[in-house]
N, C-alpha and C positions, 0 to 999 in steps of 0.2 A: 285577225278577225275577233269581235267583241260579242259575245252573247248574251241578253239580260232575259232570265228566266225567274220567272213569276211561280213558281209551284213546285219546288225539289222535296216535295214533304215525305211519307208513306211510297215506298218503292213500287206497292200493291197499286198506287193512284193514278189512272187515266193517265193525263197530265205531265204528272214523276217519270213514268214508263217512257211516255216517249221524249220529252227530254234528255231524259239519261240515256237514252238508245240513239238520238242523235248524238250528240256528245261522243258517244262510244263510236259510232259512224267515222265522226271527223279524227279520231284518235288514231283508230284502224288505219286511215287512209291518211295519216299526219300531216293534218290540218291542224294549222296553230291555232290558238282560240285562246281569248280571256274568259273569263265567267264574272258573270255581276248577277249572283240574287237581287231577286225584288223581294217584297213584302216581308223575310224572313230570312237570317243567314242559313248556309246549310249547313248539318253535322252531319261531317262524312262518315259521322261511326255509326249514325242510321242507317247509310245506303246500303247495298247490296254488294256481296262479295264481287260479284261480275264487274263492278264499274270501279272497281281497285286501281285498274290502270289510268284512269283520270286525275288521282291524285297529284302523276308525276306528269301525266302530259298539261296539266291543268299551269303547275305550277313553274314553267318557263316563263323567262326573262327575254322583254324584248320585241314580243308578239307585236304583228303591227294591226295596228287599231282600222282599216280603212273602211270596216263595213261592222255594222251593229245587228244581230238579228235579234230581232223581239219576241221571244216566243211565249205567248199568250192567248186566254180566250177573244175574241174579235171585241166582246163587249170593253176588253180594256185599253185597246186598238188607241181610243182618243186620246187616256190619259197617260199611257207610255212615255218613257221619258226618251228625249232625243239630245245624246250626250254628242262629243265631240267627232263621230266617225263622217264621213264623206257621204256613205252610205246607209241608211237605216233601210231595214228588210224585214217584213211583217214576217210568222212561222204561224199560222192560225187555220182555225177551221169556220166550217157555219153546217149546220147539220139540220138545215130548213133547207125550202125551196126559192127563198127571196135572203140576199143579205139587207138588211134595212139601209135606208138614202146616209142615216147618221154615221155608219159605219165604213161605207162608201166613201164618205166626205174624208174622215181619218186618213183613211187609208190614200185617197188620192192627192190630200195635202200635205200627209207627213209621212210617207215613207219613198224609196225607191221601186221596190218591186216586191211580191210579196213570195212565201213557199209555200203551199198546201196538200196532204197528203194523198189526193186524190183527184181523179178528172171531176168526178162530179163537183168536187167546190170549185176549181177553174172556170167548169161552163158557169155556175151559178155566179160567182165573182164577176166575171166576163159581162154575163149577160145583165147582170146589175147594175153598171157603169164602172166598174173599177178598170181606172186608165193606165194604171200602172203593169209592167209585165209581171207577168204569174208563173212560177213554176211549179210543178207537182215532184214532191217528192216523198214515197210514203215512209208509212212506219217500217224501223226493225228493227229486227231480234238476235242478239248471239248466239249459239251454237249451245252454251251451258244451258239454254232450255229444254233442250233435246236430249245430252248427254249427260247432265246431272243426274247422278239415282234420286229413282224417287220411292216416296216412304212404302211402306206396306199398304195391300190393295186391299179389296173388301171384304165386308164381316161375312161367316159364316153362312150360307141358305142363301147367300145372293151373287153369287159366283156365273150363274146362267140368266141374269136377271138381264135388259135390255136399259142400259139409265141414259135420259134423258137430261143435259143440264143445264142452269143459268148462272154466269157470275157476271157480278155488277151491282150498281147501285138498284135500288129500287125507288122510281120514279115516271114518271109519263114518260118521257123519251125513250129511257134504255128499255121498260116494257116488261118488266118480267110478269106482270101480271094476267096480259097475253098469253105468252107462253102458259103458264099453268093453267088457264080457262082452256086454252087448247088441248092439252093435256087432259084433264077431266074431261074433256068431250070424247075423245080418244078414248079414253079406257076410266071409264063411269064408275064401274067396281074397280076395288083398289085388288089388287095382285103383287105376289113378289115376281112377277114376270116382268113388270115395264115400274120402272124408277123415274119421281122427276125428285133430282138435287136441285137445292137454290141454294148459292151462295151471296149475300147479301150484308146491308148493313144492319145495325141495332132497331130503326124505324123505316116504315113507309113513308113517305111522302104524297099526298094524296091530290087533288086536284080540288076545289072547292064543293063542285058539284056530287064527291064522292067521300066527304069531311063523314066521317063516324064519332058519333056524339059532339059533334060541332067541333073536331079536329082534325087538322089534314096532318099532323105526323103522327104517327101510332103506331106501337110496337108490331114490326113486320106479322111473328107469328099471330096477335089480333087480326089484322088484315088477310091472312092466308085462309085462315079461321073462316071469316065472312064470305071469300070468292067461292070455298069449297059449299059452305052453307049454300051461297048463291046458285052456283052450279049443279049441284046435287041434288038439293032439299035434305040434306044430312049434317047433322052437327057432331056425326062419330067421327072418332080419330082415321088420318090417313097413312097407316103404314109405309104406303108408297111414295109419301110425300118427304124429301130428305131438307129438313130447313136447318143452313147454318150460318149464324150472324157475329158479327162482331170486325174485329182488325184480324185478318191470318196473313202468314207469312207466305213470301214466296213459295218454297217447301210445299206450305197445306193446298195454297191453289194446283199447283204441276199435281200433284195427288187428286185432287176432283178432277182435272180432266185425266187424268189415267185410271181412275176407276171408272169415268162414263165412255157411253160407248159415241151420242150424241149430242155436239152443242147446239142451242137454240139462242137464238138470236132474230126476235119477233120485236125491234126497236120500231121506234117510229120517224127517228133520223140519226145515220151516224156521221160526222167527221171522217172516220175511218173503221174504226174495226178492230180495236186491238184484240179483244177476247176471242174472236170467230180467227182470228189469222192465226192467234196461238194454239187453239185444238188441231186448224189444219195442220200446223209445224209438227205435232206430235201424232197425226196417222188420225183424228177425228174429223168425221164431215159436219155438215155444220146445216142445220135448219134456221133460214134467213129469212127477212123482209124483203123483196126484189126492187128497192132504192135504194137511194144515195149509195154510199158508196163500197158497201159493201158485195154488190157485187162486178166488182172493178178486181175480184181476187177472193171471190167462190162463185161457184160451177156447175151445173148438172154431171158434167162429165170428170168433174173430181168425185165425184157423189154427194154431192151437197145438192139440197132440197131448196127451193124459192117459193116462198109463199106471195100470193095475190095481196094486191092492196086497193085503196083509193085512198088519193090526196085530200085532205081534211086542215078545213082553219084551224090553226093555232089562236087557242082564247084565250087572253091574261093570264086568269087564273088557272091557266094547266101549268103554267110556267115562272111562277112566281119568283123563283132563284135563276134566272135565267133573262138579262135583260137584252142579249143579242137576240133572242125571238121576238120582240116586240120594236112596232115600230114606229118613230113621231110622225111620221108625215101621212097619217095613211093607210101605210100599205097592209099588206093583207099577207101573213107567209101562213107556208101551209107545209105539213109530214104527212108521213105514210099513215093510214090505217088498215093493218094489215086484216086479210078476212080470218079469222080463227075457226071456222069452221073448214075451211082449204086447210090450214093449217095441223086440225083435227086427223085429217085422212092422210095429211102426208106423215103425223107420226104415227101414227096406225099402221102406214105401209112399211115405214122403214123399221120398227116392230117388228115385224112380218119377217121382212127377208136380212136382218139382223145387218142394217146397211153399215160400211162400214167406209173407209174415207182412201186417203193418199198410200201407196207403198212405193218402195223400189228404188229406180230411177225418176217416178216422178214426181214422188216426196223429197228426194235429195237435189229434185231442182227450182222443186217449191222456196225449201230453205235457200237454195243459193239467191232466187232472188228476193227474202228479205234480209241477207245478209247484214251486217256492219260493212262487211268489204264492199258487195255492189253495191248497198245505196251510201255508203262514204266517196263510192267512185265516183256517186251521181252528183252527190254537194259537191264536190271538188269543182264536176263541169258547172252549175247550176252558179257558183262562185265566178267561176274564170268569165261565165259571160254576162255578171251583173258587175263587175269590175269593166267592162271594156265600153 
């Protein structure tokens, strides 16, 4: 089997993550594979200790070419290249409620079958016309995320503090901005009692209609700056407010979620989930959007929190780097808009009774199913019957 992956870049990256966690999947469960980079060779001296055993399974002689998975955002879906295999197999997402006709068409003229990590893209795949078979197979994670030590926990007077957090890009979809307006509604006066951390990049990315001095990228802490101005009517600093940007390493993220007690995750569409699936792996519950697909694997009854929403048009300009949201013919997609004021009182309550997530046995069977082993078990069947 042939793999052409579009994005081995930063191991921190969406994208990277679950690549390399497939990869590691097929390795686990020895699955022959070739690797064909797109856009970019890889340097394996970037990747991450964890994906060491790739180098050697990577590099056999011999592998049979019969099937090609492509794994990429849907928007590249058309111009994928379709080398010599039997079989080509899309690996993609859609993190709306409509895949657009254009993507459709790709997919039902140039590949075999596609993989997605989630029911929710299926039903939406499905119900958009895509003719080809669909399998769902999610993300996962090795065992080193769990049992790696991780660094020193937090500073000094915040030891009993309740920390609320976000990592991820900052952007209209992943939502962090949610999240913190929620947050301030929550708890208005700042306190060393309730924490919100944002991990994040160097800029906001902003939507037209929320461009500050006729700019839609602008350095995050500017834009944190104005929500709280917004929220509050205050322009004093927020103690409570934990903001850190730039490129961190594996290392420093497992450290944010082991000094929070809460992840939040107030997206307005996900693919999958990586960041909410990894707090669960490490004993945190997780305050969600209750679409797509993240709650396909969080729970009330793990303790994770679902916030209200309503479905809302996707308008050009929310999504200007993003061109599988938009669509030629037409159509109309639409994401969650989550209510933040729901939102508000659910962290407020888990505040309160200091909620806390997964233990035991039924954290140890969370991890088994995003193993490498079980979902390398699942590509193996996922294979055997796109092969027959």
């Amino acid at each position: 089997m042939a793999i052409y992956v579009g994005e081995i870049e930063k191991a921190t990256k969406g994208y990277t993550q679950a690549g390399l966690n497939l990869l590691m999947s097929a390795c686990v469960a020895d699955i022959p594979i070739q690797l064909f980079p797109l856009m970019s060779p890889i340097r394996w001296d970037d990747q991450p200790r964890w994906a060491d055993p790739l180098r050697t399974h990577l590099g056999k002689l011999g592998v049979p070419r019969d099937i090609g998975l492509l794994h990429h955002s849907p928007s590249s879906m058309e111009a994928m290249p379709r080398p010599g295999e039997s079989k080509h197999v899309a690996v993609t997402v859609i993190e709306a409620d409509t895949l657009p006709k254009w993507i459709v068409t790709a997919l039902n003229e140039g590949v075999h079958s596609a993989i997605v990590p989630s029911e929710f893209n299926r039903e939406v795949f499905q119900r958009c016309g895509v003719e080809v078979p669909v399998h769902v197979l999610p993300h996962a994670c090795g065992p080193w995320w769990w049992e790696d030590p991780v660094p020193a926990g937090r500073a000094a007077g915040y030891e009993d503090s309740y920390v609320f957090y976000y990592i991820g890009s900052y952007n209209q979809r992943k939502n962090p901005e949610g999240a913190l307006r929620a947050f301030l509604r929550a708890f208005p006066e700042p306190s060393p009692a309730n924490i919100f951390a944002i991990k994040t990049g160097v800029d906001a990315a902003l939507p037209i209609r929320d461009a500050m001095d006729g700019r839609t990228v602008v350095p995050v802490a500017d834009r944190i700056a104005k929500v709280v101005e917004e929220e509050t009517g205050s322009t004093a600093e927020r103690p409570d407010i934990w903001t850190f940007t730039g490129e961190w390493s594996e290392a420093q993220i497992r450290w944010l979620h082991s000094i929070g007690d809460c992840c939040v995750s107030l997206h307005r569409g996900e693919g999958f989930g990586l960041v909410p699936m990894q707090a669960k792996l490490l004993g945190n519950p997780v305050i969600y959007t209750d679409w797509s697909s993240v709650p396909e694997f969080c729970s009330p009854e793990d303790g994770d929190r679902p916030v209200s929403y309503k479905l809302a048009q996707i308008r050009s300009m929310d999504v200007w780097a993003y061109p599988h949201f938009l669509g030629r013919d037409g159509e109309i997609l639409r994401w969650a808009e989550p209510d933040l004021d729901a939102a508000a009182t659910v962290m407020a309550d888990c505040a309160d009774a200091k909620t806390g997530g997964l233990v035991g046995d039924r954290l140890a069977a969370y991890r088994d199913r995003f193993s490498w082993a079980t979902l390398g078990q699942r590509l193996g069947e996922i294979l055997a019957e796109i092969r027959q």
